[in-house]
Rosetta silent file (secondary structure, phi, psi, omega in degrees, C-alpha in Angstrom):
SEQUENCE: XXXXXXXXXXXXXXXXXXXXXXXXXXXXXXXXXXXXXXXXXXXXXXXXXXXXXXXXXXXXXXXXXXXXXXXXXXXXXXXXXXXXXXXXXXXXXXXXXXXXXXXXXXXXXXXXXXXXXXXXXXXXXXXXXXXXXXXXXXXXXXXXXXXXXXXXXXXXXXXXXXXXXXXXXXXXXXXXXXXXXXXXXXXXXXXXXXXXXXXXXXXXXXXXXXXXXXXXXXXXXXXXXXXXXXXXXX
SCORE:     score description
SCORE:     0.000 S_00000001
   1 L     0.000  131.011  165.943   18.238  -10.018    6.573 S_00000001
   2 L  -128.068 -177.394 -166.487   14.614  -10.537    5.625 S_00000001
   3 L  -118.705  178.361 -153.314   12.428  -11.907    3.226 S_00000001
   4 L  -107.993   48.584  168.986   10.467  -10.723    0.784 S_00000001
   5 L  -135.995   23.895 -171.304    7.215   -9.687    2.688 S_00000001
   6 L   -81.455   81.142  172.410    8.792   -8.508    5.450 S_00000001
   7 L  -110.173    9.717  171.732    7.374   -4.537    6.669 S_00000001
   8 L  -155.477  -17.877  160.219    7.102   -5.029   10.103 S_00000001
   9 E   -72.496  144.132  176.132    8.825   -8.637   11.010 S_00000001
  10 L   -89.399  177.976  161.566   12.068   -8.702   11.786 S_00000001
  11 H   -16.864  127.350  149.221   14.575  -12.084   10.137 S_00000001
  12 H    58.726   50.387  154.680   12.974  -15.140   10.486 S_00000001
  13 H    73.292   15.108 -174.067    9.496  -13.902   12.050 S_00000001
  14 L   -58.767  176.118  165.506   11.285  -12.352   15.119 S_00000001
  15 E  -107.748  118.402  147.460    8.855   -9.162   16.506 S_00000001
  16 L  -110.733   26.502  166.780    9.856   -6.003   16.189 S_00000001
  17 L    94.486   10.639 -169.693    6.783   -4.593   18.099 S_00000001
  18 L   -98.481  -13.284 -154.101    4.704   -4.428   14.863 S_00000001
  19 L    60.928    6.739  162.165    2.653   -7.472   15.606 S_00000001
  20 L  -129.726 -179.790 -173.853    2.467   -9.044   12.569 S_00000001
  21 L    93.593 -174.217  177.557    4.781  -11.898   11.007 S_00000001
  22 L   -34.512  -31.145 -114.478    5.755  -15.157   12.385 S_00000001
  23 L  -130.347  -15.430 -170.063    5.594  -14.270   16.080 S_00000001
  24 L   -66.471    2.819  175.208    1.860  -13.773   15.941 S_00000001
  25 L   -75.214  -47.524 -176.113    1.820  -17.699   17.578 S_00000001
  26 L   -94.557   55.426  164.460    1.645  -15.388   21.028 S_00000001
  27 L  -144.202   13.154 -171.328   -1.158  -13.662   20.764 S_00000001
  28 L   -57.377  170.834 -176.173   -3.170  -16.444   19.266 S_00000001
  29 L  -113.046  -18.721 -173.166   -6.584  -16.843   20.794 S_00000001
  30 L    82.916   -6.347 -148.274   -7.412  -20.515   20.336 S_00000001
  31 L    88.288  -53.993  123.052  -10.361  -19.429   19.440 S_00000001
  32 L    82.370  146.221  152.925  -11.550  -18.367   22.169 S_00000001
  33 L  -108.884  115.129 -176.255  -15.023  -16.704   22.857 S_00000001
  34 L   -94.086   17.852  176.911  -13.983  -13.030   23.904 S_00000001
  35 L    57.541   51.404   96.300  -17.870  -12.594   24.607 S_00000001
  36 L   -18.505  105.096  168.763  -18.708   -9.862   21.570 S_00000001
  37 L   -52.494  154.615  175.865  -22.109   -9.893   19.851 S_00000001
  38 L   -77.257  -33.755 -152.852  -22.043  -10.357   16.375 S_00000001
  39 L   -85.893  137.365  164.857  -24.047   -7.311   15.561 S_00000001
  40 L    83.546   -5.231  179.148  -21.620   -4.144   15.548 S_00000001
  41 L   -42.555  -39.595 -172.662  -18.389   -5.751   16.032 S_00000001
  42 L   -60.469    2.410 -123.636  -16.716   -3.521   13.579 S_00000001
  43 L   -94.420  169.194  176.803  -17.552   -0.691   15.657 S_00000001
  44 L    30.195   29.406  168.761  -14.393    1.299   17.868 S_00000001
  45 L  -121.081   16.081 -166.636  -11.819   -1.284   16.564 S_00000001
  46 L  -119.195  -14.944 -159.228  -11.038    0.698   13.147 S_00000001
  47 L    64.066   -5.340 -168.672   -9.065    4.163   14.539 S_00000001
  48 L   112.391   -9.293 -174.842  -10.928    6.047   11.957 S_00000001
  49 L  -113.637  113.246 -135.812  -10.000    4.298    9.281 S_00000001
  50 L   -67.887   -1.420  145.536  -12.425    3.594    6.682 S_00000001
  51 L   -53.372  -51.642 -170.065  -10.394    0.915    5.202 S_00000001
  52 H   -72.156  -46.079  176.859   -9.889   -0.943    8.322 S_00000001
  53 H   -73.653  -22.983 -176.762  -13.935   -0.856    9.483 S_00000001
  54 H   -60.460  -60.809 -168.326  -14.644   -2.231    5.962 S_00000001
  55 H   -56.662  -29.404  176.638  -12.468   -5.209    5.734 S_00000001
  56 H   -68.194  -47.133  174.064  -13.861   -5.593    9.508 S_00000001
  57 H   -54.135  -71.111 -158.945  -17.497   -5.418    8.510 S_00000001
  58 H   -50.253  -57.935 -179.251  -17.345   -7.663    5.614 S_00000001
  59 H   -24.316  -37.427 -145.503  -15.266  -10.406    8.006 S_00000001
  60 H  -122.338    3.528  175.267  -18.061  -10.710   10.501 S_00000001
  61 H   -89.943  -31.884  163.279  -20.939  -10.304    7.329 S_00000001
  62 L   -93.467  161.256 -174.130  -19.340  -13.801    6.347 S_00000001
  63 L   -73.398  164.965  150.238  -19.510  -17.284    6.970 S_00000001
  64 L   -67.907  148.869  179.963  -16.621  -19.353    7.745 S_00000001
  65 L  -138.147   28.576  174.576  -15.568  -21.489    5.064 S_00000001
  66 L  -148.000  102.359 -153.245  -12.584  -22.902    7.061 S_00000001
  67 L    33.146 -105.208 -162.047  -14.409  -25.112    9.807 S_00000001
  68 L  -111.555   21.695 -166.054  -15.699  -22.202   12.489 S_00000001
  69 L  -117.045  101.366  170.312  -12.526  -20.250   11.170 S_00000001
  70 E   -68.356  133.601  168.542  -13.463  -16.855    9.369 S_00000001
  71 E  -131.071  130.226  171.757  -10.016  -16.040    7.110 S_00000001
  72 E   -83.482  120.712 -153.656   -8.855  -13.023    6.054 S_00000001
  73 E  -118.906  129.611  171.734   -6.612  -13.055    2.956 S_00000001
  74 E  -131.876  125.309  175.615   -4.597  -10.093    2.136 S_00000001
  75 E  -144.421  162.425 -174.583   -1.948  -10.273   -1.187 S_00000001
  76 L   159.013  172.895 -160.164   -0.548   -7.859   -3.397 S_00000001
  77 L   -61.999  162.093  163.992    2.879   -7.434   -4.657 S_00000001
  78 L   -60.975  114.862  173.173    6.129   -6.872   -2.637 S_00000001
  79 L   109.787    3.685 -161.530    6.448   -3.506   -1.045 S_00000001
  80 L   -97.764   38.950  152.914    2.328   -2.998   -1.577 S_00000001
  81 L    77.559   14.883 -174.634    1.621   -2.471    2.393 S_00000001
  82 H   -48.110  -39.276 -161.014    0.379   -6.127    3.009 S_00000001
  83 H  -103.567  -53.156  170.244    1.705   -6.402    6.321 S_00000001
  84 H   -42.959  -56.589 -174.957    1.082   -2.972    8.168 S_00000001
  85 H   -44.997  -48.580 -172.957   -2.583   -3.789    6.832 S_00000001
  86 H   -76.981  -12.790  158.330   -2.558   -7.097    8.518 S_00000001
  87 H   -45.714  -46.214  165.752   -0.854   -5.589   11.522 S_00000001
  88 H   -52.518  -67.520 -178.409   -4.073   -3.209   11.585 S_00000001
  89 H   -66.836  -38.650  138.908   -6.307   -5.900   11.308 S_00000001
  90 H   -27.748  -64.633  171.882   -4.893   -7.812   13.795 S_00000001
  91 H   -56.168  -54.058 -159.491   -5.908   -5.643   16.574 S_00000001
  92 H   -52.085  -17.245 -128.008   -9.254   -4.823   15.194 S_00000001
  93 H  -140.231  -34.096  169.530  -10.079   -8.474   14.638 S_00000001
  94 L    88.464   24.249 -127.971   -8.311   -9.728   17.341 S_00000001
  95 L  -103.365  149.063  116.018   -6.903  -12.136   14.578 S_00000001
  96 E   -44.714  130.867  164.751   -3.755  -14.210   14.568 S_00000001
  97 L   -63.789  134.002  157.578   -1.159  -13.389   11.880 S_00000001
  98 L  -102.448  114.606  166.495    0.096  -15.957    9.241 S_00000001
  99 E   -90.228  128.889  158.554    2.946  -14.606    7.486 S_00000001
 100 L   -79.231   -9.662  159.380    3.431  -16.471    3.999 S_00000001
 101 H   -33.550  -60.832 -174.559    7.002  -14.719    4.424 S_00000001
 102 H   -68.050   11.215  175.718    7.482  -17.970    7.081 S_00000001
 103 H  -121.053    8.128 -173.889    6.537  -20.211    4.665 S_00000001
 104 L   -85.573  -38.402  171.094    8.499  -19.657    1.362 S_00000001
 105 L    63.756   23.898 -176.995   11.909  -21.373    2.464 S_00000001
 106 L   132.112  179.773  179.618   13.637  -19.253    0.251 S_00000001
 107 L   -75.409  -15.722 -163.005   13.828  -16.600   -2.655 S_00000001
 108 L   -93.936    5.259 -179.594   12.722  -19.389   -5.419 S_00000001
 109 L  -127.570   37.918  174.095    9.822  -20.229   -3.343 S_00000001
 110 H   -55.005  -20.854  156.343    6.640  -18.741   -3.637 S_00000001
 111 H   -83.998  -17.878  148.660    4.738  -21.405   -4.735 S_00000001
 112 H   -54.380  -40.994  155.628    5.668  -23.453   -2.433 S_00000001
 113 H   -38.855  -46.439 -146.328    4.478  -21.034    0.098 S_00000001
 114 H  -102.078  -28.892  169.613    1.495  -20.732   -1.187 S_00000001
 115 H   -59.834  -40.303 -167.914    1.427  -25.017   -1.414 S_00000001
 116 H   -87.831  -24.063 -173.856    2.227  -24.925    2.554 S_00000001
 117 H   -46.124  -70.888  150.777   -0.460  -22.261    3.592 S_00000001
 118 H    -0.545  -72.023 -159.929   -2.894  -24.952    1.972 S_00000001
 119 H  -127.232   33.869  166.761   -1.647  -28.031    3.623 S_00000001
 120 H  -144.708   -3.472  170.832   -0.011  -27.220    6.879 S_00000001
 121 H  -112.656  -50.691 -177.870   -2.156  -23.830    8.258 S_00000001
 122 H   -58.944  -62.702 -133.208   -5.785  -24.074    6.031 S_00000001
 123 H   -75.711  -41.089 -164.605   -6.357  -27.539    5.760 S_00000001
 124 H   -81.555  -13.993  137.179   -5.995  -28.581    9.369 S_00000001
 125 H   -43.332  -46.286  147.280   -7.513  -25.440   10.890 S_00000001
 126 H   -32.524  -66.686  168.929  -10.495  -26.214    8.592 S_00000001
 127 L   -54.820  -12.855  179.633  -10.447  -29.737   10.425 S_00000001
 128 L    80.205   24.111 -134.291  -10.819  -28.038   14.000 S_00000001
 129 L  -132.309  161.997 -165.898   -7.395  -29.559   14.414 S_00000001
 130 E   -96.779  152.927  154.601   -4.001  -27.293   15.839 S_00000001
 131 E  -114.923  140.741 -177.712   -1.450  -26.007   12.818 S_00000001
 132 E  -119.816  103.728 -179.667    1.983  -26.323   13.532 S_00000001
 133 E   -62.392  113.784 -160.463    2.708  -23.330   11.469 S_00000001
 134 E   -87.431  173.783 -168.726    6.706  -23.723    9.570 S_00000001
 135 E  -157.839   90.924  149.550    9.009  -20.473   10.450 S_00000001
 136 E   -79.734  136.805  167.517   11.808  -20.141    7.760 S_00000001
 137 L   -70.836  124.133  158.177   14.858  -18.363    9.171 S_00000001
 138 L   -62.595  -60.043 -175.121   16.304  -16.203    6.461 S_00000001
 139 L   -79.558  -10.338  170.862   19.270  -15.419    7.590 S_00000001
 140 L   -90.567   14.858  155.274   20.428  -19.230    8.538 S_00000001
 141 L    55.861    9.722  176.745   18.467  -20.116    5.114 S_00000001
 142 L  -114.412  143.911  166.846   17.124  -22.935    7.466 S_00000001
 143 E   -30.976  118.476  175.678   13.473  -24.325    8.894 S_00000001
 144 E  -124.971 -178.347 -162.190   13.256  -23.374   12.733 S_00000001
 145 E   -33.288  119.594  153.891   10.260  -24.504   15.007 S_00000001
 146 E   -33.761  171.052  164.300    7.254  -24.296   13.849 S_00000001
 147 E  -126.864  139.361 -164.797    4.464  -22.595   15.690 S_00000001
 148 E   -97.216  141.294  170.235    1.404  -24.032   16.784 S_00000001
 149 E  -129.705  105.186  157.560   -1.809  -22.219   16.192 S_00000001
 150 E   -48.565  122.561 -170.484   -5.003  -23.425   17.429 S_00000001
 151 L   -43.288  100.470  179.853   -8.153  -23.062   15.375 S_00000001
 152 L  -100.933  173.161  176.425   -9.470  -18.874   16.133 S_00000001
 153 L   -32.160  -76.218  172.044  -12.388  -16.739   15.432 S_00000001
 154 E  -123.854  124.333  177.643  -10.670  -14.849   12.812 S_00000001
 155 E  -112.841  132.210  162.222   -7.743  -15.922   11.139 S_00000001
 156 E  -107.987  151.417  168.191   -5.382  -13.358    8.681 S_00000001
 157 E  -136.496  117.696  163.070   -2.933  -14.849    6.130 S_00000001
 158 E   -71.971  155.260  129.454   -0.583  -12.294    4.436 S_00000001
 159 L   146.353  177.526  172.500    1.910  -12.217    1.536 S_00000001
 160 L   -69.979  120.748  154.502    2.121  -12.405   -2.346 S_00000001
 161 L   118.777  -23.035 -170.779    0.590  -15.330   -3.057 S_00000001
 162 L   -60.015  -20.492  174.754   -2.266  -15.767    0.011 S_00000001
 163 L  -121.618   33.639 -158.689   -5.219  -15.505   -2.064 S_00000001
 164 L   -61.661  160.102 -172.424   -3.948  -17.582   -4.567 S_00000001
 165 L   -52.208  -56.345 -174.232   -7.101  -20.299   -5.798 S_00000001
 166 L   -97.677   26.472  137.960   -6.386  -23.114   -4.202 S_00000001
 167 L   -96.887  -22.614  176.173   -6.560  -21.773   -1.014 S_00000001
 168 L   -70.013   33.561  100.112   -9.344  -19.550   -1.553 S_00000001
 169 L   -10.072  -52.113 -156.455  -11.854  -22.428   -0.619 S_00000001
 170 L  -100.843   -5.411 -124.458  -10.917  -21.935    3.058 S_00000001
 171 L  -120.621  100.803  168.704  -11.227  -18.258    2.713 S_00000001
 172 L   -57.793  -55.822 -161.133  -13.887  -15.662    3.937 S_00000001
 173 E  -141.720  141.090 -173.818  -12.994  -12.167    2.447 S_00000001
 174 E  -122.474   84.833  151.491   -9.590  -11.700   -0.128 S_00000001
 175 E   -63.000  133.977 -177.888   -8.525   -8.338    0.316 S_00000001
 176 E  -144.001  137.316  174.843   -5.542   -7.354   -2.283 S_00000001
 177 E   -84.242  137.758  175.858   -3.282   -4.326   -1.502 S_00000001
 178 E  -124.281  161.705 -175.286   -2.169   -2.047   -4.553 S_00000001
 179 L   178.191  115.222 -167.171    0.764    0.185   -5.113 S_00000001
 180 L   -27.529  129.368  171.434    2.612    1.689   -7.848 S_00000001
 181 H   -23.868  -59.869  175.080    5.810   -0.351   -9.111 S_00000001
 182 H   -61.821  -14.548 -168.633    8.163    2.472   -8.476 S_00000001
 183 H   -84.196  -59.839 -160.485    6.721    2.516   -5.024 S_00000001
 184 H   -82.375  -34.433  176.448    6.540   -0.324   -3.952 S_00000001
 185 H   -54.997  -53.224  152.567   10.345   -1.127   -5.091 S_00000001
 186 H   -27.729  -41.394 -175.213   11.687    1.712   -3.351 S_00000001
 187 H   -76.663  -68.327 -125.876    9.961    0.562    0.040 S_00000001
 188 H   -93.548  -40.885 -166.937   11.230   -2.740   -0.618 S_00000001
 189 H   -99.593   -6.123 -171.817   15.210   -1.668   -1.218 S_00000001
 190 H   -73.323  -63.635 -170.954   14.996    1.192    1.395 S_00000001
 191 H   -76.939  -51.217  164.942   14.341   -1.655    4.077 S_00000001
 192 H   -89.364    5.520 -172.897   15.893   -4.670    2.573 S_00000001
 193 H   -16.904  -52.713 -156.414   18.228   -2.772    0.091 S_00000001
 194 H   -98.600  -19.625  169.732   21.228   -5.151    0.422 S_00000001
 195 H   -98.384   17.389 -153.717   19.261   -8.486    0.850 S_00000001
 196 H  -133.401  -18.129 -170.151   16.199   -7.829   -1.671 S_00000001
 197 H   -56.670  -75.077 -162.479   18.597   -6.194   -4.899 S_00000001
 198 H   -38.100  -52.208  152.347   20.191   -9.074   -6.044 S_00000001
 199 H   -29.571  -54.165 -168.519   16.645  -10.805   -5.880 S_00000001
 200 H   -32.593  -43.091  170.530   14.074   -8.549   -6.996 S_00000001
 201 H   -28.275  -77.292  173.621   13.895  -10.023  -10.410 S_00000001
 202 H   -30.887  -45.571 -157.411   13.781  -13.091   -9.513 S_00000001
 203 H   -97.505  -33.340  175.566   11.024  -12.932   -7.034 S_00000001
 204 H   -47.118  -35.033  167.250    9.009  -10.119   -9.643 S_00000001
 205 H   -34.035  -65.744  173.954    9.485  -12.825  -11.691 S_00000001
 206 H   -61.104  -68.107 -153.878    7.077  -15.682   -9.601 S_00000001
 207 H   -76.024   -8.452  169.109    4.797  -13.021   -8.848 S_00000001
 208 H   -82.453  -25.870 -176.712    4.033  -11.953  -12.477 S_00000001
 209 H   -50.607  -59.051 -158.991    3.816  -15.930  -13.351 S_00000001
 210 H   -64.714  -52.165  171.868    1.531  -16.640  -10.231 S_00000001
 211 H   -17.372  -67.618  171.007   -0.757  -13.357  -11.337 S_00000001
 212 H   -56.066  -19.563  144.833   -1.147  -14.054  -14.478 S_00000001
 213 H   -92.320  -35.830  169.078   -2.718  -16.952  -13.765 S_00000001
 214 H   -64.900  -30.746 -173.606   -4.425  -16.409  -10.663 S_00000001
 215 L    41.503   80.358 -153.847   -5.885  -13.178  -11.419 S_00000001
 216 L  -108.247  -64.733 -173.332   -5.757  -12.447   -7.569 S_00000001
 217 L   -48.103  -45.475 -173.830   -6.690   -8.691   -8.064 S_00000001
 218 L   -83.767   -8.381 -176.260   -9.557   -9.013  -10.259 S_00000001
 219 L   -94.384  -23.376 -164.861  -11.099  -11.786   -7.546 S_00000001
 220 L   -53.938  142.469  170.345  -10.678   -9.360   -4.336 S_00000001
 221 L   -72.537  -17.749 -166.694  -13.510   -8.463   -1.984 S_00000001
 222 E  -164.602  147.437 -171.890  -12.015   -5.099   -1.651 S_00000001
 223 E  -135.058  136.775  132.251   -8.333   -3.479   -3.297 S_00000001
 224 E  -159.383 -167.415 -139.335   -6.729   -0.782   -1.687 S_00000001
 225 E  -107.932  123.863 -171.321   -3.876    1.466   -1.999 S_00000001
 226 L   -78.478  -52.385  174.382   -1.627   -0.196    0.341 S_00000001
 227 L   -33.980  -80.603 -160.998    0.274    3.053    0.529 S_00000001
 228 L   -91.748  -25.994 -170.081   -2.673    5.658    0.899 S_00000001
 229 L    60.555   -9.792  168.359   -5.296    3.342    2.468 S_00000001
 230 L   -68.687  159.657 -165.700   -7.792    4.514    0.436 S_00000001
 231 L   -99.636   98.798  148.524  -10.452    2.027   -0.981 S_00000001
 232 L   -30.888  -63.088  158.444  -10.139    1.527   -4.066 S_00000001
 233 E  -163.158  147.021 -169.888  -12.458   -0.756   -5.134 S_00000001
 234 L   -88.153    0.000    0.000  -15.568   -2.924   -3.531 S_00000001
């Protein structure tokens, strides 16, 4: 059972070898100095893919706005390729993963998610301070351990809802993935078919509410086709 930003976490932020999700507390860096010039970073860390050196370039073209913590925000809809991108980005970047999957606490709870990113991963990373990072379990519908993450270089935060306003304050570069409706549902019931039906509404619901006000798409440093990888727009 998973939740509903799950493409490469397993239940409750387990790893399934994708490197993104919950589980991203062990590969955190702390911060770290991995001794890398500023100039050229994006360089050999993209595979070829002109999506991947962009979102890398702009990261290291901006300041931090979250203490010494550059953050990379990637949202778009359920099923729009959010999480292989931040999987991607992850290497290149060296980044820790935030899933807003682990923070939702249910299907009814995206704004809260988007309420916890705020005031239990931004604000006290921002402070130079440790975040002890919440991890809902899906299928036991309950809170398990948090994870602590120590203030890094570059931080990504994933999910519907991540580049939402009142986090973008702490926020370097807001990347938002797009992908056709029919598309992205398909993806979404192929992999979660029996835990995501009965839902979809419901959670399509939140995310047309939270849109419609946030206008998350029209704010992005960069949209692309979550799908296709192509860059839409700069």
């Amino acid at each position: 059972m998973r939740g509903p930003e799950t493409e490469g976490a397993g239940a409750g932020g387990e790893d399934d070898g994708s490197g993104a999700g919950g589980t991203t507390a062990g590969r955190t860096r702390g911060g770290e100095d991995d001794g890398r010039e500023d100039d050229g970073r994006e360089d050999d860390v993209s595979d070829g893919r002109p999506e991947i050196a962009s979102v890398v370039r702009l990261a290291w073209s901006r300041a931090p706005a979250a203490g010494r913590t550059r953050v990379v925000a990637i949202d778009g809809r359920s099923g729009s390729g959010k999480t292989s991108l931040a999987a991607k980005l992850s290497d290149a970047l060296s980044a820790p993963v935030v899933a807003l999957e682990c923070l939702y606490g249910g299907w009814d709870g995206l704004e809260r998610g988007i309420d916890m990113l705020v005031s239990e991963v931004l604000e006290p990373v921002a402070a130079g301070r440790a975040a002890l990072v919440p991890r809902y379990d899906w299928v036991a519908a309950a809170w398990d351990t948090p994870w602590t993450l120590e203030p890094p270089e570059v931080l990504i935060v994933e999910g519907v809802g991540a580049g939402a306003r009142r986090a973008a304050g702490y926020q370097s570069v807001l990347v938002w993935t797009e992908a056709a409706a029919s598309v992205r549902k398909k993806r979404a019931l192929d992999r979660d078919g029996e835990t995501f039906q009965p839902y979809w509404d419901q959670w399509a619901a939140q995310e047309d509410a939270m849109l419609a006000r946030e206008r998350t798409p029209q704010r992005a440093d960069i949209v692309i086709d979550g799908i296709t990888g192509h860059i839409l727009r700069t």
